[in-house]
C-alpha positions in Angstrom: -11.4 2.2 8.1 -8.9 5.2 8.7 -8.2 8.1 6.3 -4.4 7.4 5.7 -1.9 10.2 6.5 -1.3 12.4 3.7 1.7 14.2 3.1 1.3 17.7 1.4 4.0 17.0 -1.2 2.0 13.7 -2.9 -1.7 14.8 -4.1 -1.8 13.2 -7.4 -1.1 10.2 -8.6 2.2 12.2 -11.4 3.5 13.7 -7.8 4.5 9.6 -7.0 8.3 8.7 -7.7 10.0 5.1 -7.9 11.5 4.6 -4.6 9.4 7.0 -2.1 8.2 5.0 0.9 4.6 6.2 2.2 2.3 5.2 4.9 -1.3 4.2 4.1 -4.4 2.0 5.2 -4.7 -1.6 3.7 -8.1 -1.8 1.7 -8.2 -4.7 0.0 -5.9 -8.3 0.7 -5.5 -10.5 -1.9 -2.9 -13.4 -2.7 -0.3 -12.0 -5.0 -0.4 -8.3 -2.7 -2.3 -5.7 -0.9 -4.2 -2.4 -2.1 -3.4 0.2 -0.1 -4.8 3.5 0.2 -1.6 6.8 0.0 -4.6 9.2 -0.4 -4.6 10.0 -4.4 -7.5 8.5 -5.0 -6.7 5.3 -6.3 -5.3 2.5 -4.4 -1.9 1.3 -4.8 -1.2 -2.1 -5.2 1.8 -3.6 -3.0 3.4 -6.9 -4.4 3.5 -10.1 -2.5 7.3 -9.8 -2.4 7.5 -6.3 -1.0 5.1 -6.6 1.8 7.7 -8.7 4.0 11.6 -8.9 4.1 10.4 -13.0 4.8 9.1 -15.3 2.7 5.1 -15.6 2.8 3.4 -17.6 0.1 0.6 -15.2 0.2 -0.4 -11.3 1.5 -2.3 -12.6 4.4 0.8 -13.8 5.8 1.9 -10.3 5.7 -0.6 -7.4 6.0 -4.3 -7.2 6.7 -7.2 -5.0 6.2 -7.2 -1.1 8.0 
């Protein structure tokens, strides 16, 4: 899978604020979300609901792995 792009101001995990949009790889797909990869190692997890402006029952409508 591909490293995800890491920006120089978010190495850590305390450097993360409510609201920042970042780009990463998709790890893991599971039904309530996704667990993506922003390079601090440990995987976020993205929420169903804020995969998608449309309704999907489940992540795999959404996203998929890489």
């Amino acid at each position: 899978m591909p490293k995800p792009i890491l920006r120089t101001d978010v190495l850590e995990m305390k450097d993360l604020k409510e609201g920042m949009v970042l780009k990463g790889t998709v790890r893991n797909v599971i039904d309530f979300g996704a667990f993506v990869d922003i390079g601090v190692h440990q995987d976020g997890l993205v929420h169903v609901s804020q995969i998608t402006d449309k309704f999907i029952k489940t992540s795999t409508g959404g996203c998929q792995r890489g």
